[in-house]
Every structure is written in structure tokens, then in C-alpha cells.
C-alpha positions as CSV (number, residue, x, y, z in Angstrom):
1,X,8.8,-9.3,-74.8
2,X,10.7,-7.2,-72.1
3,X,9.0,-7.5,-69.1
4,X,9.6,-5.7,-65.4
5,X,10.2,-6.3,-61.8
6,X,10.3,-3.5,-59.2
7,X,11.9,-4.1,-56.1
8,X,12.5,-1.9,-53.0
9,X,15.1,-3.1,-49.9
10,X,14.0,-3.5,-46.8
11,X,16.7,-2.4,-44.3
12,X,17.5,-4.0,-40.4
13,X,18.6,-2.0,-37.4
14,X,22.1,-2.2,-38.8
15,X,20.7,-0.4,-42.5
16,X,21.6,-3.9,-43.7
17,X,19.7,-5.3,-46.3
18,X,17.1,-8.0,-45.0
19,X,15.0,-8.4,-48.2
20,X,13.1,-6.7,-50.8
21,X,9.7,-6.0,-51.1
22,X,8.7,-7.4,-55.4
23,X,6.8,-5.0,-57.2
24,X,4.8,-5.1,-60.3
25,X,5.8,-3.2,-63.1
26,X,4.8,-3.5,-66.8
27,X,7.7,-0.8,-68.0
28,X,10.6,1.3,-67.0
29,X,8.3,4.0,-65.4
30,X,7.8,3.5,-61.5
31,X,4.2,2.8,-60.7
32,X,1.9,0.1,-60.3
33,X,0.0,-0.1,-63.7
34,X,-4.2,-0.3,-63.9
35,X,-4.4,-4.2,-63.4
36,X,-6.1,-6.6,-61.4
37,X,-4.2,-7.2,-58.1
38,X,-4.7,-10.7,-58.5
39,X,-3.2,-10.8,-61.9
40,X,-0.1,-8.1,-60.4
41,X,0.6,-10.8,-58.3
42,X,0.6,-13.9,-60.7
43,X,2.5,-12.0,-63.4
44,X,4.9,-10.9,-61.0
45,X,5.7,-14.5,-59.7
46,X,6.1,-15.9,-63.1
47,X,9.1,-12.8,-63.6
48,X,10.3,-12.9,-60.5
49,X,10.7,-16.7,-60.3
50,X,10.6,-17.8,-63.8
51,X,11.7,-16.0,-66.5
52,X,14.0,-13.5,-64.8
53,X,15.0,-15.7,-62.1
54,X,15.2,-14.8,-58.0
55,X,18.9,-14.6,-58.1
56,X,18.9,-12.6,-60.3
57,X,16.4,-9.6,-58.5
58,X,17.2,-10.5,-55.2
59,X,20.0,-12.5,-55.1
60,X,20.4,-14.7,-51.6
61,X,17.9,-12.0,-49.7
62,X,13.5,-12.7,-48.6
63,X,11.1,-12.1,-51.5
64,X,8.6,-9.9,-49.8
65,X,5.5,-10.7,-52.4
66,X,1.9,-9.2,-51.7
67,X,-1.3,-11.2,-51.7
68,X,-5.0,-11.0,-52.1
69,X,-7.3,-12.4,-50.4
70,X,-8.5,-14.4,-53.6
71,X,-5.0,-15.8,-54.2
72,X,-4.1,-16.9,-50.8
73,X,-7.0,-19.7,-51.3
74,X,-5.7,-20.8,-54.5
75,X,-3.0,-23.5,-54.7
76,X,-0.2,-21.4,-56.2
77,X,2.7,-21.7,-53.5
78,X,3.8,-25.0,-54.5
79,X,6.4,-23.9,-56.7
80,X,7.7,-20.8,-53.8
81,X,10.8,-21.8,-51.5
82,X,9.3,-21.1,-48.1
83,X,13.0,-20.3,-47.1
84,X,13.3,-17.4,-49.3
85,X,9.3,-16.0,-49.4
86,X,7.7,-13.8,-47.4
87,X,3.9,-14.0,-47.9
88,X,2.6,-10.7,-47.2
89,X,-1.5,-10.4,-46.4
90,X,-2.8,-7.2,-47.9
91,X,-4.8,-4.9,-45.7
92,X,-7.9,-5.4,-47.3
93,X,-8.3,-9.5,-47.2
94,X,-10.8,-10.2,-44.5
95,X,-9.3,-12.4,-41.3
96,X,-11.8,-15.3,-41.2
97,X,-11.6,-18.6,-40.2
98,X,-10.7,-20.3,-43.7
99,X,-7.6,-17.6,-43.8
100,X,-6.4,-18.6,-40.8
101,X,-6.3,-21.7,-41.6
102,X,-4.2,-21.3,-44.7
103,X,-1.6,-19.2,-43.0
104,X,-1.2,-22.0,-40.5
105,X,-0.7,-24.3,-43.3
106,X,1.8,-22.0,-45.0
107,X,3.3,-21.0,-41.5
108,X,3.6,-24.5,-41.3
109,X,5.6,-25.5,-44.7
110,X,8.0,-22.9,-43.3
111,X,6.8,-19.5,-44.8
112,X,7.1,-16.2,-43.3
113,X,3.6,-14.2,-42.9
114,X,3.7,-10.1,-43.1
115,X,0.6,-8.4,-42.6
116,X,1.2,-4.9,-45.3
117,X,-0.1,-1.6,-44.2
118,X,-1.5,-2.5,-41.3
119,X,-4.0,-0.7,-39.6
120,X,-5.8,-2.1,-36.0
121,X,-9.8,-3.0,-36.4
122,X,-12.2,-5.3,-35.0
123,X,-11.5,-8.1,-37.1
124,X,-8.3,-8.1,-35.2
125,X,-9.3,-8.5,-32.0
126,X,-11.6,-10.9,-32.6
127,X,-9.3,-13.3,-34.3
128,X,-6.2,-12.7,-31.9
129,X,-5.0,-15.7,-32.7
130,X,-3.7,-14.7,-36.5
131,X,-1.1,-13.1,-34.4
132,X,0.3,-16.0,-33.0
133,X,0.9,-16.9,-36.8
134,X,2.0,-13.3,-38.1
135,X,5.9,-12.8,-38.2
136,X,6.0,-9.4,-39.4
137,X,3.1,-6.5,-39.1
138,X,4.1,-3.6,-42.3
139,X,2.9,0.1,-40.4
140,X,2.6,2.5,-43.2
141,X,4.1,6.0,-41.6
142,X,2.9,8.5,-44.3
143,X,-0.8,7.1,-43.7
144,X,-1.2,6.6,-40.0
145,X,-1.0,9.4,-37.5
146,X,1.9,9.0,-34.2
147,X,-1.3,8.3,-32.0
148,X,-3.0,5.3,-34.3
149,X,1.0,3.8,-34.5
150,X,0.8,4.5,-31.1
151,X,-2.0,1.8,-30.0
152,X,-0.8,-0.2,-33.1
153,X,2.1,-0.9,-31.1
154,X,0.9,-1.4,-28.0
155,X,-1.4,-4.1,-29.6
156,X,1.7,-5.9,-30.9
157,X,4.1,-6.0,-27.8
158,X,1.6,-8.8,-26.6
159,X,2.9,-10.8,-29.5
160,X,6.3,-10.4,-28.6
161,X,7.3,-12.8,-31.8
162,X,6.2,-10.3,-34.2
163,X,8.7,-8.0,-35.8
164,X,7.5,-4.5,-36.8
165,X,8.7,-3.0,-40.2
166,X,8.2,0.5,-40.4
167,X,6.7,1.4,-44.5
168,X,7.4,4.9,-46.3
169,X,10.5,5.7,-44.2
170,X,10.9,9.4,-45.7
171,X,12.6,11.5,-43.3
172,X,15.2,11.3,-40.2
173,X,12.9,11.6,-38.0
174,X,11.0,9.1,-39.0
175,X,13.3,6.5,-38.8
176,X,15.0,7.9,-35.2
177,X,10.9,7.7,-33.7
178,X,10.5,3.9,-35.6
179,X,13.8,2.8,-33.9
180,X,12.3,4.4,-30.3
181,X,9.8,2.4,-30.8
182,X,10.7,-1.0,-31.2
183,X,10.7,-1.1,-35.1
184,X,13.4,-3.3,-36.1
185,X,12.5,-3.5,-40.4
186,X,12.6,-0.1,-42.3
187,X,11.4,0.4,-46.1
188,X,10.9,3.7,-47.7
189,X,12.3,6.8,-49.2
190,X,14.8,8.2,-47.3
191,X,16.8,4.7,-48.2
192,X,15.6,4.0,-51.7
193,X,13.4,4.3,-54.3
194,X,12.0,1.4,-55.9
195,X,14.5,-0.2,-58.8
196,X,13.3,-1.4,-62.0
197,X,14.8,-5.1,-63.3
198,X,14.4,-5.7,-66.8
199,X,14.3,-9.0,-68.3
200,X,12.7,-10.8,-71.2
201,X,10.0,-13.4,-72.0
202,X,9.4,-16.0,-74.9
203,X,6.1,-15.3,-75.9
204,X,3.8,-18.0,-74.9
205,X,0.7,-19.5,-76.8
206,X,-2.0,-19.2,-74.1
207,X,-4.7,-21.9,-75.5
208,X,-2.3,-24.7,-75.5
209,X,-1.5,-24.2,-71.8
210,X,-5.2,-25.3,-71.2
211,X,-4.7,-28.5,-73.3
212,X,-1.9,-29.7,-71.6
213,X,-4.0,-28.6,-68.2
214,X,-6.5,-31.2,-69.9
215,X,-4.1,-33.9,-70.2
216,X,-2.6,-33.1,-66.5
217,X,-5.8,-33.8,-65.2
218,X,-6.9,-37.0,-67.1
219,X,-7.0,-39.7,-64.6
220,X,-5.0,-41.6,-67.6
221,X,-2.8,-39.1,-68.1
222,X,-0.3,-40.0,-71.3
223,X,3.1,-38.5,-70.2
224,X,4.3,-39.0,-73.9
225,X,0.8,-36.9,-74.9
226,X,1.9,-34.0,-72.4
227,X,5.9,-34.2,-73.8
228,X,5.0,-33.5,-77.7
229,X,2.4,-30.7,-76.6
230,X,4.9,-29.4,-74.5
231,X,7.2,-29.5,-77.5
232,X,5.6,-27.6,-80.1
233,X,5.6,-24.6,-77.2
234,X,9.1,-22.9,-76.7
235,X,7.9,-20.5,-74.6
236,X,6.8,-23.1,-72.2
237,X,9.8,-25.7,-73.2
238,X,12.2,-22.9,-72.0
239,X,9.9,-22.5,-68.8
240,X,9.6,-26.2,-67.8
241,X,13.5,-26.8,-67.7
242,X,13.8,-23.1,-66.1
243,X,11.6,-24.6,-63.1
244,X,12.9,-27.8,-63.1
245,X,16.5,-26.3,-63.0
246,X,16.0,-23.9,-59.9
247,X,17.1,-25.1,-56.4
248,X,13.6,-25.9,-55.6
249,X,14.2,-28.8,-57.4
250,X,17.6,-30.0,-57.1
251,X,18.4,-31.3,-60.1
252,X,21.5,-32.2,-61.1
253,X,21.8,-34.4,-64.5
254,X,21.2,-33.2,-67.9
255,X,18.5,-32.8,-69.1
256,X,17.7,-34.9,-72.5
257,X,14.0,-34.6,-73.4
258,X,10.8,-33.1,-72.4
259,X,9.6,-36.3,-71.0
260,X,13.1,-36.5,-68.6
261,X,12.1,-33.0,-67.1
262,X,8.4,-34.1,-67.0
263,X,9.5,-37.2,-64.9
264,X,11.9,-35.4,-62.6
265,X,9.3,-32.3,-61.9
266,X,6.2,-34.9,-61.7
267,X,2.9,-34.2,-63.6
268,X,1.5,-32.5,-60.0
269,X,3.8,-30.2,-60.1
270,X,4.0,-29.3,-63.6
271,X,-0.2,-29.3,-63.6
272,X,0.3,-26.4,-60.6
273,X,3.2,-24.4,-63.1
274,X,1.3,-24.7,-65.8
275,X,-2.1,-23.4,-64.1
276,X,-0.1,-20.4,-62.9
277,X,0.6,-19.6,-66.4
278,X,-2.5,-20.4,-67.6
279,X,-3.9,-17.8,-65.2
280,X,-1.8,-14.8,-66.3
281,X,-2.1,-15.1,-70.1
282,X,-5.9,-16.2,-70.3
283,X,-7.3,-13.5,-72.4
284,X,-3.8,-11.8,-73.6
285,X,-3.1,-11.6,-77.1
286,X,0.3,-13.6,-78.3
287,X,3.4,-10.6,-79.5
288,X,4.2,-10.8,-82.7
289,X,6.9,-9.3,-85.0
290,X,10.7,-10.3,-84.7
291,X,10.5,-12.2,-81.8
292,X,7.5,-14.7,-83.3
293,X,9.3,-14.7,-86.6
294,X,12.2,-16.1,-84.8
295,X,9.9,-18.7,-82.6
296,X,8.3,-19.8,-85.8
297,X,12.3,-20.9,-87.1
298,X,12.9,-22.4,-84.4
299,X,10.0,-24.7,-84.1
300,X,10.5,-25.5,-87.9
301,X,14.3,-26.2,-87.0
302,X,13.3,-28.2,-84.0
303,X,11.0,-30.7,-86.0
304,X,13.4,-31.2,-89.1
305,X,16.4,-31.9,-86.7
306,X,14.3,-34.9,-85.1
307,X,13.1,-36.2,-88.3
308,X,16.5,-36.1,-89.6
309,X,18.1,-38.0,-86.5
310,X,14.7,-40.7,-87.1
311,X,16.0,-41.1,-90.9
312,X,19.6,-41.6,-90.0
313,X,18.8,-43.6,-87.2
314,X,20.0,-41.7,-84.5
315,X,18.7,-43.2,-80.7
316,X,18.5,-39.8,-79.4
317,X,16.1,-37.9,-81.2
318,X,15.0,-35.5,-78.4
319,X,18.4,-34.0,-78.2
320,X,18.2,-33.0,-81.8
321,X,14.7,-31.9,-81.2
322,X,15.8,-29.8,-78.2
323,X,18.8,-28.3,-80.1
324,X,16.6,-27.0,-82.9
325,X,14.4,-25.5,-80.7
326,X,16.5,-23.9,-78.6
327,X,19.4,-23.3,-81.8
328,X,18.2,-19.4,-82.0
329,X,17.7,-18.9,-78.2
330,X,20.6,-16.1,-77.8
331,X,18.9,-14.2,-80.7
332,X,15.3,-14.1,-79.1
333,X,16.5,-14.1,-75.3
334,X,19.5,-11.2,-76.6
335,X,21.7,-13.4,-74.2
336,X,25.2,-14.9,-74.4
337,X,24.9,-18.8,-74.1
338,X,27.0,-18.6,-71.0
339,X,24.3,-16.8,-69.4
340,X,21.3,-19.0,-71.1
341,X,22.6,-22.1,-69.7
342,X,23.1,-21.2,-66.0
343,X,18.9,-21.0,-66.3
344,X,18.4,-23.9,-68.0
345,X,19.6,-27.7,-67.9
346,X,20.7,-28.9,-71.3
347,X,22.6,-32.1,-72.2
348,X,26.7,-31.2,-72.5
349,X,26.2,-32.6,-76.2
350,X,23.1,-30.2,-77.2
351,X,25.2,-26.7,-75.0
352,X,28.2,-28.5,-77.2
353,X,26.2,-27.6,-80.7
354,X,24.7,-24.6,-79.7
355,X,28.0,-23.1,-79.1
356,X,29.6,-24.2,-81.8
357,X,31.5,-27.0,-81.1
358,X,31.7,-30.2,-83.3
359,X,29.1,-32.8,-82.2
360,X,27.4,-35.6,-84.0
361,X,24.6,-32.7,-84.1
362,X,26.2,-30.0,-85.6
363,X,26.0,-31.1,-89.3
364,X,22.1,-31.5,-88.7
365,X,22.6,-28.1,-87.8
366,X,24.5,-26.9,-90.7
367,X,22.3,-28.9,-92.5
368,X,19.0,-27.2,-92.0
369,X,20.8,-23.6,-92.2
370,X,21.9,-24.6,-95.8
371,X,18.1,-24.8,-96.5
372,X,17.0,-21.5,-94.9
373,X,19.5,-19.8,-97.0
374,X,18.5,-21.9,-100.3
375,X,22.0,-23.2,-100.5
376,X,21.9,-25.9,-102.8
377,X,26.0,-26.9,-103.1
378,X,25.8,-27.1,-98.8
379,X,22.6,-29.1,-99.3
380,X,23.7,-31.6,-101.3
381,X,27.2,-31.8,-99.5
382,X,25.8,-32.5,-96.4
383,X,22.8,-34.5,-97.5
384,X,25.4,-36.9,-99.1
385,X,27.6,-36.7,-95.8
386,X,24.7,-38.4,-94.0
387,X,23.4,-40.1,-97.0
388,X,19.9,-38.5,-96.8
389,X,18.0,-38.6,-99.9
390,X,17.1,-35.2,-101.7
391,X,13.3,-36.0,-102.4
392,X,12.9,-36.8,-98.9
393,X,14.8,-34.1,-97.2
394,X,12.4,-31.8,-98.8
395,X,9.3,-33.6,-98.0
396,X,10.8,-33.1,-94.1
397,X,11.5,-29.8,-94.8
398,X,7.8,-29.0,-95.9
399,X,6.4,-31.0,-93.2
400,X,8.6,-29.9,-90.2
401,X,7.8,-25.8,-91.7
402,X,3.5,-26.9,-92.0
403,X,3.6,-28.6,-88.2
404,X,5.5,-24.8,-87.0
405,X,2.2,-23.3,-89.0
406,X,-0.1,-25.4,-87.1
407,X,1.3,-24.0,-83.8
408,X,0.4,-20.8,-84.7
């Protein structure tokens, strides 16, 4: 599935790039589709931060990323680098005493706190004190009058911490009255429209995130229970070693298994990832087409490789597992491998086989290609290479292509 992230720059008193503010997008067409804020937001972290990648949209600059008032209470932060987030409150959440203490406790894990489109009410002078947590205040200038801005400003040189970024910049003289008057942030128009990044996203199969929720929360959780129902998911394979690959978590050995990444990321902070995608594709059908059809070979691949390595005794069956599954990744992702594995961490031996270099894996490989084409001389060659027996190739064969069924 191609999927979309807009993305606008917010500028400094230098018209240097400071951040970007993220967008939601579901296609190439610049406005924010008919969806539930909370579900712009969650949809937008998983692109931003998982299947497109950060780096990739805003390269070393701030995230400026909107929240409601509903999200803000839930526990979906873990996973955001306070070093490179800006949380910013949206205009209609409600300043009350639970809020205030959750931006003290973000605040506090290092976060920077906007408050977008900002306009001064009661609420705010009764709880003066969320402005001795606020970093940055967002005044809209198509939607406030020069007299409103006016008293807005005054409010805020009390808090003289606070930076003020002026929103829907559109003119010269907007931008020459902003600087008058203290604004040190710009965003709008008369810099840049917003930009649409395209990326693409494995489909996912929704229901099982909610099993593997189950087993996260299972006082006795089984770790080897959570790997193989990890396993039969590709979309959320490929997402688990995206997460535990980014600089969050600072891995730097190869990943072997789904159990290794499982142990590195620990089952808290899987459970919260998880939940987080559990939360954006409750309800939404799974795609289908050419992208399925090449998900469906790939879990078939992924189970015949391991049962093969079992048979021939091979130690390290997840490798074989993990290069089946991931054997027709540049097809469905429309990426070089070059580009796949700076996103994900792979073993040298399995990025070895998948890019066509001679490994004790590669005749699996060849292997199980001889049987999707029906290529009965390359079966038997390389079935007597590694001294498989024919009757119980194809029993593997029909078993590895009925468990890739199940999943569906």
C-alpha cells in the first residue's frame, strides 16, 4: 500500500529550517482527509516513524506532530525520541489538571510542548502555570486579528521561555510585523506549501495484533508464543526489526530471529508498538491483489526454508525462516536491497542470500524456487545435493503452503 506523509518547514529568524510540522495525508492531493483526529495522528506516527522512517521525511530536523486531547492521556510516546519530537497541544484539548500533569511528565522525559493555533481564553489564565511548561505557543495569522495577536503577545512576554511561531505566514508583511513583534518561528505560505512523502506499507493482518496483545499481557507471558505469532505476520516482522533498528534503540548486532529482536526491544516495549498498531488498523479491511499475493509466497517460502534447515539439521533455523520471509521483500517494498537493509537489521549471512551471494542458504533458496516453477530436473538436483527425500519435500511443501492459508 502506498501510503503519505505531509510535511511543511518551519523556518528561524535566519529562514533556516528549524523543523517541520507532520501532516496527515492518505494520497498525493494536499488536504487533511475526513478521519478521526485521533486516528490522523496514530496513522501518521506509524509512517512517519515506522514504515517510512524520520530520516527519511525530516532528516536530522524536530518532528512538529499534533495531538488530541484523547491521545495525550494514552501511553503512546514510548517509542518517540524526545530529542527529535515536538508535542504540539491542539487548541481544542481542555487545560485541566490531569493534562498538566502529563506535559510535566513529557516535559520532563525531555519533550518539547507547542501549543497550535493558539488563541487566549479563561482556561488560560486560570491554569498559568501550563506556561511555565509550554516551549512554543503556534499564533495562527490568517485567523486572529493584529489586536487579538496583540494581547496574545503581551500574555506571553511574562513567560519569557516561550518562543512564539508565527502560523500561515502568507505575505511580506506578515512576516516583517511577526519579526516586530518578537516572533522568532515562521510556517506558512509565503515559504512553502506543504510536500507530500510517499512511501509504502506491508499490509498488516489486524486480528492477530490483538493476539499477540493477549500474550503481551499474560502475567506468564511465553516469549517463544509471541516469536512464532509474530512470525506468521510479515507486515509486523518487517515492523518489529524496523523499531528495533532505529536509534531509539541502539542496536548494533545482527539480528537472527524474532525472539533476539523480542529480547533486545523487551515485551513492554513491543506490547506499547504493537498497541499503537493495533489502534490504527482495528476495523480496516486487509489490501489485497499483488501485494497479498506476494505476502502469501513469502510466508509459504518462509516456513518450507525452516523445515528444510530442521530436516538437514541446520542449528539456525530462524535465519532460513527470516530469509524466506523476507526473500521477495524488494518486489513488495519496490526497493533496492541497499536501501531495504539500512531499515532493517538482518544477519550478514541472510542480506548475503538475499542478494545473491553464495551461502549455506542459498540452495534452500534455489530450492524452493525450483518448486514454484514446477521444475522437476532442479528439484531433484538439489534435493539430492542436500539429500532430502522427495516424498517428504512435498509433504513440507504442502504443509509450509496450508500454514500461509491459515494466516489468511
Amino acid at each position: 500500500m502506498n501510503i503519505f506523509v505531509g510535511r511543511q518547514p518551519i523556518l528561524d529568524l535566519n529562514e533556516d529550517i528549524y523543523g517541520y510540522e507532520l501532516l496527515h495525508r492518505d494520497s498525493t492531493e494536499n488536504a487533511f482527509p475526513n478521519i478521526d483526529p485521533d486516528q490522523a495522528t496514530i496513522e501518521l506516527l506509524i509512517n512517519t516513524f515506522i514504515s517510512i522512517g524520520s530520516k527519511e521525511i525530516v532528516g536530522q530536523h524536530l518532528s512538529f506532530i499534533n495531538f488530541t486531547g484523547s491521545l495525550l492521556a494514552q501511553d503512546v510516546f514510548d517509542g518517540l525520541d524526545p530529542q527529535t519530537v515536538v508535542i504540539e497541544v491542539l487548541e481544542d484539548v481542555a487545560v485541566t489538571p490531569s493534562l498538566l500533569t502529563k506535559l510535566r511528565e513529557l516535559k520532563a522525559e525531555g519533550f518539547r510542548i507547542a501549543l497550535d493555533d493558539f488563541e487566549l481564553q479563561e482556561q488560560h489564565h486560570v491554569h498559568k502555570e501550563l506556561f511555565n511548561i509550554v516551549d512554543i505557543i503556534k499564533i495562527d495569522f490568517r485567523a486572529t486579528t493584529a489586536e487579538a495577536r496583540a494581547k496574545m503577545e503581551r500574555f506571553i512576554r511574562c513567560y519569557p521561555q516561550i518562543q512564539l511561531l508565527a502560523e500561515k505566514v502568507e505575505t511580506k508583511a506578515d512576516l516583517i510585523e511577526a519579526r516586530l513583534a518578537g516572533y522568532t518561528l515562521f510556517q506558512g505560505f509565503f515559504f512553502a506549501e506543504p510536500e507530500i512523502i510517499e512511501g509504502f506499507e506491508i499490509p498488516p493482518k489486524p486480528l492477530l495484533h490483538f493476539q499477540i496483545i493477549e500474550q503481551l499481557h499474560d502475567p506468564d507471558a511465553n516469549i517463544e508464543r509471541i516469536a512464532t505469532l509474530i512470525k506468521s505476520d510479515i507486515s509486523l516482522t518487517y515492523r518489529l526489526l524496523r523499531v528495533v533498528n532505529s536509534a531509539g534503540i541502539g542496536v548494533v548486532q545482527e539480528i537472527r530471529s524474532i525472539k533476539q529482536a523480542l529480547v533486545i526491544l523487551g515485551l513492554n516495549e513491543m506490547r506499547k508498538w504493537v498497541q499503537v498498531l493495533a489502534l490504527r488498523e482495528f476495523g480496516q479491511s486487509d489490501s489485497g491483489g499483488r501485494i497479498q499475493a506476494l505476502i502469501d509466497f513469502s510466508l509459504a517460502r518462509a516456513k518450507l526454508c525452516e523445515q528444510l534447515a530442521v530436516e538437514t539439521g541446520k542449528s539456525n533455523r530462524d535465519e532460513y525462516f527470516l530469509t524466506g520471509l523476507f526473500s521477495m521483500m524488494d518486489l513488495i517494498m519496490k526497493q533496492e536491497w541497499p536501501a531495504i537493509f539500512t531499515q532493517i537489521s538482518l544477519s550478514q549471512k541472510v542480506q548475503d542470500t538475499l542478494l545473491g551471494k553464495e551461502t549455506e542458504i542459498s540452495p534452500y533458496v534455489r530450492l524452493i524456487e525450483a518448486i514454484e516453477r514446477l521444475d522437476s530436473d532442479q528439484i531433484d538436483a538439489f534435493a539430492k545435493e542436500m539429500n532430502i527425500d522427495q516424498v517428504r519435500l512435498t509433504k513440507y511443501s504442502q504443509q509450509a503452503n496450508r500454514w500461509a492459508r491459515m494466516l489468511d
